[in-house]
N, CA, C and O atoms as a Tinker XYZ file with bonds, in Angstrom:
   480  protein
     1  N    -23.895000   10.117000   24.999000    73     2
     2  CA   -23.138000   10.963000   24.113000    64     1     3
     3  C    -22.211000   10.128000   23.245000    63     2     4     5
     4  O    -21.497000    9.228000   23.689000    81     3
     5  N    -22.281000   10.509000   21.939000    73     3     6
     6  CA   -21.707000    9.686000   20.959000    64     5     7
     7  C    -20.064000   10.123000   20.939000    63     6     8     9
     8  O    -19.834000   11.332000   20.927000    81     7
     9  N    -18.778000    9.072000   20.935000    73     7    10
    10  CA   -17.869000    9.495000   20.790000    64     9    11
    11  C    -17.205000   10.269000   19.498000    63    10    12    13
    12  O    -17.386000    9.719000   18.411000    81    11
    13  N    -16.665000   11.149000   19.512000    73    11    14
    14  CA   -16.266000   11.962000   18.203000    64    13    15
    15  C    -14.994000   11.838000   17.643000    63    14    16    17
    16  O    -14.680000   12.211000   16.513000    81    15
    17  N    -14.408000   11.401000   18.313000    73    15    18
    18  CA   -12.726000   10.113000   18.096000    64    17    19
    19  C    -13.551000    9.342000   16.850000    63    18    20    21
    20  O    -13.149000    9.463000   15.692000    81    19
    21  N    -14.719000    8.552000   17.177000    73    19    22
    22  CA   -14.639000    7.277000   16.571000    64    21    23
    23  C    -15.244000    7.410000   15.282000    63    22    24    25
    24  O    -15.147000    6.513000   14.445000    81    23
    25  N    -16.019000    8.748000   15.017000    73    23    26
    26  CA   -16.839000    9.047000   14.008000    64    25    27
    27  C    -15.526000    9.870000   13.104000    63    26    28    29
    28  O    -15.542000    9.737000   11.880000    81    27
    29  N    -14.422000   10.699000   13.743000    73    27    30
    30  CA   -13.357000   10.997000   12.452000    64    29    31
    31  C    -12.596000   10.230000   11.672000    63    30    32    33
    32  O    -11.784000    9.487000   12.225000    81    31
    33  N    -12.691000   10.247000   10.286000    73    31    34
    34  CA   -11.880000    9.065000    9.754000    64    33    35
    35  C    -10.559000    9.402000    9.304000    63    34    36    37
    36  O    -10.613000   10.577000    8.941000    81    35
    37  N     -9.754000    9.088000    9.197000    73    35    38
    38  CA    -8.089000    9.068000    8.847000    64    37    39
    39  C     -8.142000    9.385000    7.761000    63    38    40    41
    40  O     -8.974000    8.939000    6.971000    81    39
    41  N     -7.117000   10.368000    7.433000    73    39    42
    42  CA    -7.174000   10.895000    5.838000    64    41    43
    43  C     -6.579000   10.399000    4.897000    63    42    44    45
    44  O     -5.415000   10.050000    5.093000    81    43
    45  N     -7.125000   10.226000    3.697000    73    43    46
    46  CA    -6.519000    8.592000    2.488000    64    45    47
    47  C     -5.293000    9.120000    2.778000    63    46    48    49
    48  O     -4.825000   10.198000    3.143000    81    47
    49  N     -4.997000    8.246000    2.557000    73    47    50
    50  CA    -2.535000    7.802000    2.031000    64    49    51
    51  C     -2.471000    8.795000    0.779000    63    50    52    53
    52  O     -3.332000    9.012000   -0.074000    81    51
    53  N     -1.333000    9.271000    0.912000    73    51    54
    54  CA    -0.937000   10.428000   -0.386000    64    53    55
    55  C     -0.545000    9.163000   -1.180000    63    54    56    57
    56  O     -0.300000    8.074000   -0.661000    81    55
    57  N     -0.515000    9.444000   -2.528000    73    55    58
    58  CA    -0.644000    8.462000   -3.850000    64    57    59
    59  C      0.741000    8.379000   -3.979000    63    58    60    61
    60  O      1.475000    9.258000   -3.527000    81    59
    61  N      1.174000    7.351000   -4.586000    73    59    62
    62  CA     2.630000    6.668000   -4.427000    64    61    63
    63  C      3.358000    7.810000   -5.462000    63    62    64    65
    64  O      2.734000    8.034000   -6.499000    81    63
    65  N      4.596000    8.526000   -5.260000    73    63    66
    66  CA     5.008000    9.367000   -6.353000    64    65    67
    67  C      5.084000    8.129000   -7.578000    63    66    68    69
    68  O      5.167000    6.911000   -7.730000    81    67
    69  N      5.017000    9.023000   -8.082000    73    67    70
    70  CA     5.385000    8.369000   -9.812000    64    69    71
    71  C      6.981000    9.059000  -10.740000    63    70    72    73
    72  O      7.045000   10.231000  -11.110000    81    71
    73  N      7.678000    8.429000  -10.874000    73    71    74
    74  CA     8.864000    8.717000  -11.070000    64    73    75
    75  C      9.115000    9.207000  -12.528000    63    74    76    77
    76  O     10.219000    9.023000  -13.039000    81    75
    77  N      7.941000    9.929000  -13.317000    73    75    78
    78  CA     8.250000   10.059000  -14.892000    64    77    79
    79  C      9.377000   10.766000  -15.135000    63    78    80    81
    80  O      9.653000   10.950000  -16.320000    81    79
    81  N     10.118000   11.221000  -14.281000    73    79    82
    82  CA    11.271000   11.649000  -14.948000    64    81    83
    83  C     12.411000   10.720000  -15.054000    63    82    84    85
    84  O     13.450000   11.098000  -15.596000    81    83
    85  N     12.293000    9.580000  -14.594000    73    83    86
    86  CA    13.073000    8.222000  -14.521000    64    85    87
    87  C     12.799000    7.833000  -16.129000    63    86    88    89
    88  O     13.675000    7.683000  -16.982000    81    87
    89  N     11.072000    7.686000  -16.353000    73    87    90
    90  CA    11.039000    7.186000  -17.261000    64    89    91
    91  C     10.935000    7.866000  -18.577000    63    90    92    93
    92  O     11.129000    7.307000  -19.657000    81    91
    93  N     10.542000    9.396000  -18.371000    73    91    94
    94  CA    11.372000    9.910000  -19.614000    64    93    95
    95  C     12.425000   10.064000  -20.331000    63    94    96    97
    96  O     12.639000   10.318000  -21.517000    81    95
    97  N     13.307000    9.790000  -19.041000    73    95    98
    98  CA    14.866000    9.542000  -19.726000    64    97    99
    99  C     15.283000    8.854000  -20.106000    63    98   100   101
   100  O     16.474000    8.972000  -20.395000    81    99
   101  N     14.419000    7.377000  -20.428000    73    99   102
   102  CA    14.417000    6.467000  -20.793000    64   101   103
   103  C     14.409000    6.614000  -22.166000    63   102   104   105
   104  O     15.232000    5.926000  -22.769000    81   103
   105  N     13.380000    7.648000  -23.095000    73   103   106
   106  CA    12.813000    7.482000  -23.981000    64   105   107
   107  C     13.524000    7.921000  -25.056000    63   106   108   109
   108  O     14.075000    9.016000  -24.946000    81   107
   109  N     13.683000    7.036000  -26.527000    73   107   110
   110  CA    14.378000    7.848000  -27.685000    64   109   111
   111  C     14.483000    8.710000  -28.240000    63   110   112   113
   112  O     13.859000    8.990000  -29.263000    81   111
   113  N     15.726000    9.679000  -27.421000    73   111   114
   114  CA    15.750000   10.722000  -27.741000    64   113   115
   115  C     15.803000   11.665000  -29.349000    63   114   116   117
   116  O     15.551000   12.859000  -29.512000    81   115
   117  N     16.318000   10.394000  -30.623000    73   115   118
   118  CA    16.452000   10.513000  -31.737000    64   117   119
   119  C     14.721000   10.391000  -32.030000    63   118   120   121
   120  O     14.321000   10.813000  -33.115000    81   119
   121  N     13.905000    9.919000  -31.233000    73   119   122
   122  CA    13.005000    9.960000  -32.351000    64   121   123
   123  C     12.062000   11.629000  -31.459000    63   122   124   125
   124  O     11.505000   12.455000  -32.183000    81   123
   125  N     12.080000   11.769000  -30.122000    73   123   126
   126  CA    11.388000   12.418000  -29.300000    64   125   127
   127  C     11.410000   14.005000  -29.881000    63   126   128   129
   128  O     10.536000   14.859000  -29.731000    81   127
   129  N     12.445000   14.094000  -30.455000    73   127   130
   130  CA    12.269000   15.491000  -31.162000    64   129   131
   131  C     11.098000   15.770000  -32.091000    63   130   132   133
   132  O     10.644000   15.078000  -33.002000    81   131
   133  N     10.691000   17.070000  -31.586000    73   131   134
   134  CA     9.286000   17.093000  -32.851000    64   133   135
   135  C      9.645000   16.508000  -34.471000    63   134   136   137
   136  O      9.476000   15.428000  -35.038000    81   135
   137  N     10.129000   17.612000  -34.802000    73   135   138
   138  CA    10.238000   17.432000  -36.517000    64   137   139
   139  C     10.801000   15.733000  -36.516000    63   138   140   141
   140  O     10.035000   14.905000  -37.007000    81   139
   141  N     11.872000   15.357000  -36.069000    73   139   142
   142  CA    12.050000   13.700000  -36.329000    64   141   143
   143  C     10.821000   12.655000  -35.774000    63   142   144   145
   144  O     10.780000   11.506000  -36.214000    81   143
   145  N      9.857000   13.118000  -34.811000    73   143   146
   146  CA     8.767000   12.476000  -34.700000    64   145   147
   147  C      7.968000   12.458000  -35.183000    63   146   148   149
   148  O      7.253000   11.462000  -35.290000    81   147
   149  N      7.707000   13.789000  -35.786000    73   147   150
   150  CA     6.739000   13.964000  -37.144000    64   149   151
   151  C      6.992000   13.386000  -38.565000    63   150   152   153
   152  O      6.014000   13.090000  -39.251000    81   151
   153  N      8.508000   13.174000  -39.139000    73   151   154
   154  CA     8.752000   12.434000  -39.771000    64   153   155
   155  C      8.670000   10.828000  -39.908000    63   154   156   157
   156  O      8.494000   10.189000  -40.945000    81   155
   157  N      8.810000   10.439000  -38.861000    73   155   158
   158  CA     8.731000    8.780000  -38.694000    64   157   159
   159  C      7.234000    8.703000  -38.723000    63   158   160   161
   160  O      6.893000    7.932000  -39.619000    81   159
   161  N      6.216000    9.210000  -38.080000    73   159   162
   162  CA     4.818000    9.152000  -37.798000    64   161   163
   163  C      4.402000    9.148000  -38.939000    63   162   164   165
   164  O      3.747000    8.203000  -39.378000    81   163
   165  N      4.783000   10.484000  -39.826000    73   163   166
   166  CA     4.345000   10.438000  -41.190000    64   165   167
   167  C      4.420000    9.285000  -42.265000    63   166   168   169
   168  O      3.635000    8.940000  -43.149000    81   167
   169  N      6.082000    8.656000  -41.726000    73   167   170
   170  CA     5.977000    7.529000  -42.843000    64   169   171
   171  C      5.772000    6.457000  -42.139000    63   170   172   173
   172  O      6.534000    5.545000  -42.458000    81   171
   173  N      4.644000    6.074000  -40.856000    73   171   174
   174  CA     4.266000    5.156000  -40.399000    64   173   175
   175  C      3.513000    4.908000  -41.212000    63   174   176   177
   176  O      3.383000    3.800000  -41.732000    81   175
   177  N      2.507000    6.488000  -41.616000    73   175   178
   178  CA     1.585000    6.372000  -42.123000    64   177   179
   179  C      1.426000    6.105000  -43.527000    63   178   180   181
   180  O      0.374000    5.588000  -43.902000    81   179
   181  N      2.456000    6.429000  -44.470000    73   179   182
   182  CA     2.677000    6.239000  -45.642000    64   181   183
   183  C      3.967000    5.806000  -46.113000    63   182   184   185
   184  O      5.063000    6.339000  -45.940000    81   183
   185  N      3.613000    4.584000  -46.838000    73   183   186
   186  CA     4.238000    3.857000  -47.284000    64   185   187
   187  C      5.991000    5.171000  -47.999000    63   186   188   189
   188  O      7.076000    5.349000  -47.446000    81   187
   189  N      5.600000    5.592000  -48.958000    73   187   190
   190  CA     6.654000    6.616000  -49.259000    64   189   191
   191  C      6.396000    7.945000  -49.429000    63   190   192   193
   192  O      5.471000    8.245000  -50.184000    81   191
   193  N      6.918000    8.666000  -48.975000    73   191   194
   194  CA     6.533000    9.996000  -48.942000    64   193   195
   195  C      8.056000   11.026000  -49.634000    63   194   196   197
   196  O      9.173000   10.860000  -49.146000    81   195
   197  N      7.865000   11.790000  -50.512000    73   195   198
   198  CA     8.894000   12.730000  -51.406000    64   197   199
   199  C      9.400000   13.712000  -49.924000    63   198   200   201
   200  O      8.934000   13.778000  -48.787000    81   199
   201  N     10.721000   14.476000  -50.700000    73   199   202
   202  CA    11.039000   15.254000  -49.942000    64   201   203
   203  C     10.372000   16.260000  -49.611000    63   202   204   205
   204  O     10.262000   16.715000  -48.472000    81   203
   205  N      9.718000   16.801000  -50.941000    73   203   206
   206  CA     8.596000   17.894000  -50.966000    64   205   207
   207  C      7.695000   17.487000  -50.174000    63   206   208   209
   208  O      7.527000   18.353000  -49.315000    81   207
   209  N      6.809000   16.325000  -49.966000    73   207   210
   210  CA     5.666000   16.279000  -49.605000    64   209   211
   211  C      5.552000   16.341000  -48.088000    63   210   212   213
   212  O      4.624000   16.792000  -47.417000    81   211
   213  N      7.066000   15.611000  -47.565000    73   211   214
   214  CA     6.941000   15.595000  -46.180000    64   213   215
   215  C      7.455000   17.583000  -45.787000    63   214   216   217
   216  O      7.094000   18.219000  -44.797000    81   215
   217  N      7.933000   17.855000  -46.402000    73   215   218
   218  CA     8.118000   19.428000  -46.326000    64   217   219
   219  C      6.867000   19.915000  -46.144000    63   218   220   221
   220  O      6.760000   20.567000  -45.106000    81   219
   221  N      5.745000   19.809000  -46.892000    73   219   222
   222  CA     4.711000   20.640000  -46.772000    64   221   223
   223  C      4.042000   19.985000  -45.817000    63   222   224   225
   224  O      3.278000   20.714000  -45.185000    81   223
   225  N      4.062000   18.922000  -45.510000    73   223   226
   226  CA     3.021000   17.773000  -44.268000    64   225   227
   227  C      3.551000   18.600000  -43.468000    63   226   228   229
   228  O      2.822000   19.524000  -43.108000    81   227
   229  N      5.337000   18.543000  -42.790000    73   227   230
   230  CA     5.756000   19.123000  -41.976000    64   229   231
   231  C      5.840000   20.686000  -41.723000    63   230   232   233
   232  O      6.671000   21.010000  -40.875000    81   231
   233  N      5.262000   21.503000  -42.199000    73   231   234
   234  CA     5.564000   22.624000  -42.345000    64   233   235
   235  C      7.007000   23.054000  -41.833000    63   234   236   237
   236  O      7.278000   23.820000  -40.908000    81   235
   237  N      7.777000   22.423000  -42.599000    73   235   238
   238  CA     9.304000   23.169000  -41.947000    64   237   239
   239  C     10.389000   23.652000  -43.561000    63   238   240   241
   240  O      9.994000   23.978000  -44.680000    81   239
   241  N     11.562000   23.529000  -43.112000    73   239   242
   242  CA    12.048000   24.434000  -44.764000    64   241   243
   243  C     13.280000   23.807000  -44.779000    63   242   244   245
   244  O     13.920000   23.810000  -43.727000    81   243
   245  N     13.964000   23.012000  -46.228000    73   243   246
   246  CA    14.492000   22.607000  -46.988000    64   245   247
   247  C     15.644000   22.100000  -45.870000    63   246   248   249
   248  O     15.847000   20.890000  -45.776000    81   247
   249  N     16.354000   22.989000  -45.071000    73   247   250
   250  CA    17.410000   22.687000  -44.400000    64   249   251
   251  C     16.896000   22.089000  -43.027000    63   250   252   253
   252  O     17.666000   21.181000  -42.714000    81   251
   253  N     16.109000   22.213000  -42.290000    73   251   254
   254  CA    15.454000   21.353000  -41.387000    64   253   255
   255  C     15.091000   20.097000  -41.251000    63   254   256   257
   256  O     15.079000   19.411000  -40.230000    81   255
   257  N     14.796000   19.828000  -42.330000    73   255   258
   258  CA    14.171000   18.627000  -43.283000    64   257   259
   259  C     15.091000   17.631000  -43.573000    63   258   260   261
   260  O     14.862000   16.433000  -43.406000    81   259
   261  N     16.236000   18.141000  -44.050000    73   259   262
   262  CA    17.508000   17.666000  -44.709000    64   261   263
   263  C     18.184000   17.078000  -43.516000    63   262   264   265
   264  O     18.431000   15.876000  -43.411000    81   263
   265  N     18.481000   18.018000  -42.590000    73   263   266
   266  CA    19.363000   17.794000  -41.072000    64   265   267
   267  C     18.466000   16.739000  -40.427000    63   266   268   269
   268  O     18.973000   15.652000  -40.149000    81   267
   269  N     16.917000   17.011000  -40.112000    73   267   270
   270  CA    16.304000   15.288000  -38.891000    64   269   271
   271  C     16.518000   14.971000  -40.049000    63   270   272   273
   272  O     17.722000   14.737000  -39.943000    81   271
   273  N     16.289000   14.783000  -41.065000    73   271   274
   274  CA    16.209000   12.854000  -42.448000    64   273   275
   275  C     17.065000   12.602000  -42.072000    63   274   276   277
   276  O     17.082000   11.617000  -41.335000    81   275
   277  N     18.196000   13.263000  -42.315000    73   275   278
   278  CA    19.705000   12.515000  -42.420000    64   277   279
   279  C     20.259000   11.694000  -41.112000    63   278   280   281
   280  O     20.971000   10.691000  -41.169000    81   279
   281  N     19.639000   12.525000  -39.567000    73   279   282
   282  CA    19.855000   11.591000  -38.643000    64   281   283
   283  C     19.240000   10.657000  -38.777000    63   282   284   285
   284  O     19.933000    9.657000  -38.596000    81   283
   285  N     17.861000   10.366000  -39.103000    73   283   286
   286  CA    17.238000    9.083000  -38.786000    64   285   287
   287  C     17.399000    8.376000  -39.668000    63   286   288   289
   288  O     16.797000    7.304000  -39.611000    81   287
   289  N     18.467000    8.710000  -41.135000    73   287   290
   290  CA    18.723000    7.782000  -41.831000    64   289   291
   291  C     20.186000    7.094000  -41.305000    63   290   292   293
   292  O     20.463000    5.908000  -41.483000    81   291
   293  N     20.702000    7.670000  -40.904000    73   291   294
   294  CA    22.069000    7.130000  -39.920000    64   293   295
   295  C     21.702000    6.451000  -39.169000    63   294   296   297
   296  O     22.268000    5.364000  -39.058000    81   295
   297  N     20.760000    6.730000  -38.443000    73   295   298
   298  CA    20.422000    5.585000  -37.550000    64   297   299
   299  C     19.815000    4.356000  -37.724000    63   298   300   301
   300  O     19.744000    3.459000  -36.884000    81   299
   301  N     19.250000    4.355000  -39.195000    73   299   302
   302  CA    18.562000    3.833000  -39.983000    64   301   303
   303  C     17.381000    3.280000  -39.612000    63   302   304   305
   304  O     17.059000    2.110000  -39.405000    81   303
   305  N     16.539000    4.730000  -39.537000    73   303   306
   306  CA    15.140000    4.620000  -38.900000    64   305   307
   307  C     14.643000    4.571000  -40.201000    63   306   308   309
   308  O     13.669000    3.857000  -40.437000    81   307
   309  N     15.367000    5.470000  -41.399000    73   307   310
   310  CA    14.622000    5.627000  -42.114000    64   309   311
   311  C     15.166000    5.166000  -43.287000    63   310   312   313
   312  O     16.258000    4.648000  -43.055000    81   311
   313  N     14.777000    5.124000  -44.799000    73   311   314
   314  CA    15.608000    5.342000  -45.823000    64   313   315
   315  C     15.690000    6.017000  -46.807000    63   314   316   317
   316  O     14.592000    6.417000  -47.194000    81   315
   317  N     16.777000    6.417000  -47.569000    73   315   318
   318  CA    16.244000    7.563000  -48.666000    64   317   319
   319  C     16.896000    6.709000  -49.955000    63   318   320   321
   320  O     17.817000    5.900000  -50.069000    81   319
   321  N     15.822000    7.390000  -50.961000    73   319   322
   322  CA    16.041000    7.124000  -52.051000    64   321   323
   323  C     16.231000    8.186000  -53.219000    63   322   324   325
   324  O     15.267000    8.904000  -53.487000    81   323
   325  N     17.310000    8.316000  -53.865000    73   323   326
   326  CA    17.466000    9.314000  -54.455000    64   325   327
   327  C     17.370000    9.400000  -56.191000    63   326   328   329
   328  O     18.450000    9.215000  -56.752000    81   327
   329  N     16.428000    9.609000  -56.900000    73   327   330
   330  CA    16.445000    9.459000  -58.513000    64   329   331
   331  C     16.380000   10.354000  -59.357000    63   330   332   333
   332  O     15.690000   11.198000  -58.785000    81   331
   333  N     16.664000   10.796000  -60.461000    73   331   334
   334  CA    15.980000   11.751000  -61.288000    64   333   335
   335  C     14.622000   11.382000  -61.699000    63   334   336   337
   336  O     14.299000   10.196000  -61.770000    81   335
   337  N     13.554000   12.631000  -62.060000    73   335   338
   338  CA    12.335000   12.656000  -63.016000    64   337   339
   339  C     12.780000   13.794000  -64.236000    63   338   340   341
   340  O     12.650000   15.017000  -64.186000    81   339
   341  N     13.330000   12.982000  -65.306000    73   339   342
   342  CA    13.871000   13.907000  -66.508000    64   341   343
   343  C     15.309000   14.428000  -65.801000    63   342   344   345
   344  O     16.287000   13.753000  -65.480000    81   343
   345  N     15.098000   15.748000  -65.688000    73   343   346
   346  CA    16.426000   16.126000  -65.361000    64   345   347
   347  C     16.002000   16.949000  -63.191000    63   346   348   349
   348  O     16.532000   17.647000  -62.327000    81   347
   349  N     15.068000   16.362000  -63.387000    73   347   350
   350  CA    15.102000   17.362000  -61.720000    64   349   351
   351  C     14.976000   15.865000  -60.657000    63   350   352   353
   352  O     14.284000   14.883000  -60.925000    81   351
   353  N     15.807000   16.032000  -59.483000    73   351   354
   354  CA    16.068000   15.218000  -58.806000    64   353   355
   355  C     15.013000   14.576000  -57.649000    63   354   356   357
   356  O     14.521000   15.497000  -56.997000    81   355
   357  N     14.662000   13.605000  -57.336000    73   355   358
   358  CA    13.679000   13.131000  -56.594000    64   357   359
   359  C     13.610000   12.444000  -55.363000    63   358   360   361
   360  O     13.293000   11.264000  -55.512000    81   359
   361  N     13.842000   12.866000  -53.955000    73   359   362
   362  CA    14.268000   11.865000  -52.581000    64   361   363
   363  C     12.725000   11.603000  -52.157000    63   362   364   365
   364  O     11.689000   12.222000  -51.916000    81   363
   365  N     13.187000   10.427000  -52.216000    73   363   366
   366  CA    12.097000    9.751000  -51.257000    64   365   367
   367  C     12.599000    9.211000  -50.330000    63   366   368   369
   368  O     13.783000    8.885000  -50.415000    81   367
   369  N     11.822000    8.937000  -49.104000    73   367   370
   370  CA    11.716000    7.951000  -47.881000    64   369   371
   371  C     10.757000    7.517000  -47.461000    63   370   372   373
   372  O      9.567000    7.830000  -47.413000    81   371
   373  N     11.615000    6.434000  -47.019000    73   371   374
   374  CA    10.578000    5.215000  -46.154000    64   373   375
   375  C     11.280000    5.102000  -44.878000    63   374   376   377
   376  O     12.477000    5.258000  -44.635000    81   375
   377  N     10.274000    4.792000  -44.086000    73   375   378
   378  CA    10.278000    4.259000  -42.849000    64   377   379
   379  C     10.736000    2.746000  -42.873000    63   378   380   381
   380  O     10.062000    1.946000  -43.522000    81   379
   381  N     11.871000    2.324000  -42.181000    73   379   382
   382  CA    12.756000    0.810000  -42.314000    64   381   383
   383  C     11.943000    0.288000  -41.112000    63   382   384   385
   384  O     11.422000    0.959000  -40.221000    81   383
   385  N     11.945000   -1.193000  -41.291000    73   383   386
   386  CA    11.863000   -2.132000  -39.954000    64   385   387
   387  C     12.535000   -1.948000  -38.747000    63   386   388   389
   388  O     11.994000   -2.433000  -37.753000    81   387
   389  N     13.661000   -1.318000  -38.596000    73   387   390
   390  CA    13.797000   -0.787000  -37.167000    64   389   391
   391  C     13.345000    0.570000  -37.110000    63   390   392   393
   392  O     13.588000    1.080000  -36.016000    81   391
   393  N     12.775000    1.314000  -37.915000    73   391   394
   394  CA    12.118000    2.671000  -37.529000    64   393   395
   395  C     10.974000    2.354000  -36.916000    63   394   396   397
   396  O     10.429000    2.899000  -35.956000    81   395
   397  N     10.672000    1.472000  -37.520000    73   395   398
   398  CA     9.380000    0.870000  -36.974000    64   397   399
   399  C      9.112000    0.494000  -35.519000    63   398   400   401
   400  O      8.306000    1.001000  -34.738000    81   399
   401  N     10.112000   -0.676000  -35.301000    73   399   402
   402  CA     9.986000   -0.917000  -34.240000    64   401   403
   403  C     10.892000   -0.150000  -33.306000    63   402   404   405
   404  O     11.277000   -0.590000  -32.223000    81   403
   405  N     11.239000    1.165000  -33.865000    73   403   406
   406  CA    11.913000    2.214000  -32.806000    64   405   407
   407  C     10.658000    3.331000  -32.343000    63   406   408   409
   408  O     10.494000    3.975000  -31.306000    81   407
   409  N      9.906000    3.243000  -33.553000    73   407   410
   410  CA     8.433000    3.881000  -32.978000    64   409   411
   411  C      7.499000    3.352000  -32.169000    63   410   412   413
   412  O      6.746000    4.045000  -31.485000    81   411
   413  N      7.489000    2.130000  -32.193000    73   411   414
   414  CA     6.892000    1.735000  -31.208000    64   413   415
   415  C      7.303000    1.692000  -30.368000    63   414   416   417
   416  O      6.859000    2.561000  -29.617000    81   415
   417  N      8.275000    0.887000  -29.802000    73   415   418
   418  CA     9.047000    1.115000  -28.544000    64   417   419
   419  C      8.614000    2.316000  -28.049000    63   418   420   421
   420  O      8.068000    2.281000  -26.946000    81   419
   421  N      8.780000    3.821000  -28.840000    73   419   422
   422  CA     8.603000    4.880000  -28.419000    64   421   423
   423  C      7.209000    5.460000  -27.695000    63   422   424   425
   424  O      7.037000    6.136000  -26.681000    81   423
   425  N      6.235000    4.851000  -28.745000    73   423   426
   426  CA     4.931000    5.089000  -28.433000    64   425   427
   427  C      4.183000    4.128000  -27.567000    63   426   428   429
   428  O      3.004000    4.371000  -27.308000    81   427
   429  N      4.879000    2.850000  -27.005000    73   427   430
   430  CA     4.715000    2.436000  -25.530000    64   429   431
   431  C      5.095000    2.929000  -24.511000    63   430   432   433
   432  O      4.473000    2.973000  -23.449000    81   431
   433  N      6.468000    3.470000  -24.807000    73   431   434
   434  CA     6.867000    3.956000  -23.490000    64   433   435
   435  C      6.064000    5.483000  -23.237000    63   434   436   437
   436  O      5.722000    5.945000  -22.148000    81   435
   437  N      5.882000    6.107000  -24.612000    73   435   438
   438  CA     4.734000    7.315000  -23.858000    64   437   439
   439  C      3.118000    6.809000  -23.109000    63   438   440   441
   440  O      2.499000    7.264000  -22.147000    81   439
   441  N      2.895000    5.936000  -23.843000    73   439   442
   442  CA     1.426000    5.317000  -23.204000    64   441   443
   443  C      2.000000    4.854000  -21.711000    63   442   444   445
   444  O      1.138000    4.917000  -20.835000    81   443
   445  N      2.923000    4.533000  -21.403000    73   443   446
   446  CA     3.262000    3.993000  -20.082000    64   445   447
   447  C      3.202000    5.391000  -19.164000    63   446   448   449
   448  O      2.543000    5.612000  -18.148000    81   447
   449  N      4.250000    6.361000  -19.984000    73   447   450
   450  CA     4.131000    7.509000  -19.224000    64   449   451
   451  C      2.483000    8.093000  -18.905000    63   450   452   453
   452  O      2.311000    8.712000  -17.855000    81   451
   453  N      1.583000    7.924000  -19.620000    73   451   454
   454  CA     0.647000    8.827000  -19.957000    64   453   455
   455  C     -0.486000    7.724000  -18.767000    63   454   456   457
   456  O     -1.120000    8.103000  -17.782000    81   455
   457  N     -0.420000    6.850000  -19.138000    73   455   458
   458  CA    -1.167000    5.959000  -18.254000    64   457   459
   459  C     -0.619000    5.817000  -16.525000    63   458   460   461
   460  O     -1.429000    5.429000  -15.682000    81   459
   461  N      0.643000    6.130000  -16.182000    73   459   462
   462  CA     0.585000    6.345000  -14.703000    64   461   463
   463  C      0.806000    7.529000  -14.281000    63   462   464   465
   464  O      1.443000    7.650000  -13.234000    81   463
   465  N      0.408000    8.523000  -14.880000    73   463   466
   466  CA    -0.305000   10.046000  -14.637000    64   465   467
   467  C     -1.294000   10.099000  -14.231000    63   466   468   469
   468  O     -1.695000   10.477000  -13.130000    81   467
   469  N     -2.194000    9.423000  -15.768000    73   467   470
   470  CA    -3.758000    9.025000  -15.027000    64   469   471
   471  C     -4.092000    8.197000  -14.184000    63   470   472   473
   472  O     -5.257000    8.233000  -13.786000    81   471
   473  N     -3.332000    7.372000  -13.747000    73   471   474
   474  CA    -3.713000    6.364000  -12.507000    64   473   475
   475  C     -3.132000    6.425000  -11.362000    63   474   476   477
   476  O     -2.808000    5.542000  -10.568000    81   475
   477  N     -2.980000    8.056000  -11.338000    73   475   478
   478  CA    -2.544000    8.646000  -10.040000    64   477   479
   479  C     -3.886000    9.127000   -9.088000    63   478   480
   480  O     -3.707000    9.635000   -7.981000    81   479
């Protein structure tokens, strides 16, 4: 008679917790907000983008728009530029060298998050 002790096997080890709430709190909170993340992303992607244009990219409205720019230009993620065309007024922004590398920073530390989820 075969022993039945020796044929049950031990049940795997529970998976090491993963602490993402350690490391979400880590993460920049100036850029983590939608609309200010959608703004920086946008002008990752383009070199300069009008006030109008990121308005309609962003689907959001005049005073929304106005309030994230202005933080991430304080922080100087971003920059604005302000001119006339004839007599009607024209803001543009760009994305600065530390927006830059404040987006990235950002978008490592989500791949970090996102990658020891899945390698749970």
């Amino acid at each position: 008679m075969a022993n039945n002790k020796a044929l049950k096997s031990k049940p795997a080890p529970a998976p090491k917790p993963v602490n993402t709430s350690a490391q979400a709190s880590q993460l920049d909170r100036l850029i983590h907000e939608r609309l200010r993340l959608g703004i920086v992303s946008a002008l990752a992607a383009n070199q300069i983008l009008t006030f109008n244009e990121l308005k309609k990219l962003l689907e959001t409205t005049d005073g929304n728009l106005s309030v994230h720019a202005r933080k991430l230009e304080e922080a100087s993620y971003i920059a604005c530029t302000k001119t006339f065309e004839g007599r009607l007024p024209k803001t543009e922004y760009r994305l600065t060298p530390s927006g830059r590398k404040a987006l990235e920073k950002y978008l490592n530390h989500m791949e970090a998050i996102i990658g020891a989820m899945r390698n749970r």
